[in-house]
Residue, then its C-alpha position, 0 to 999 in steps of 0.5 A: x505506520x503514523x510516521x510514514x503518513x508524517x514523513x510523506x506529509x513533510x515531503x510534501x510541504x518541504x518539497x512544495x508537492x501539489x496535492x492536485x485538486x480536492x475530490x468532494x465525491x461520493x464514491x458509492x454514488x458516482x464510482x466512475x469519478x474514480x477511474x482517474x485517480x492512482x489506485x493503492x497496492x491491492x495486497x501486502x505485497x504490493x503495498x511492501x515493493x511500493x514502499x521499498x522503492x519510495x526513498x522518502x519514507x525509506x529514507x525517513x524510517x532507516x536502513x534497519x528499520x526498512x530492512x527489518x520490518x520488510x523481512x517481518x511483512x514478507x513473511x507475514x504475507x507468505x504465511x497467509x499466501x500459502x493458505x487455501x481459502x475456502x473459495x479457493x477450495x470451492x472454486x477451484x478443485x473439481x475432485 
């Protein structure tokens, strides 16, 4: 999706957003560094309701193209929700 991460670029400039300080950490090293920062969607679903409510990249994208490519995503993640895994498998059926 280059044209979100460009359409969220262009908000910033246009809107003057502070970026807030640079972060120059090794994150292997020194993981507790980032205990502080906004934490990404773990999974598909989180990032499609992230996505959904950001009326800037919503706005930039269209009403169609959200509409549509919400459906397509929603779908590819019930697809993949509904498969047991072979952890799950190994994990969680005593039988």
């Amino acid at each position: 999706m280059a044209a979100a991460v460009l359409e969220a670029g262009l908000d910033g400039i246009d809107h003057r957003r502070d970026p807030g300080p640079p972060l120059d950490v090794n994150v292997y090293q020194d993981p507790h560094r980032m205990e502080s920062l906004r934490q990404l969607p773990d999974n598909l679903q989180d990032a499609l309701r992230a996505f959904e409510t950001n009326p800037v990249l919503t706005a930039a994208l269209g009403e169609e193209f959200t509409r549509v490519y919400l459906k397509l995503k929603r779908a590819e993640w019930r697809d993949y929700a509904s498969h047991v895994s072979a952890w799950e498998l190994s994990h969680t059926l005593d039988c």
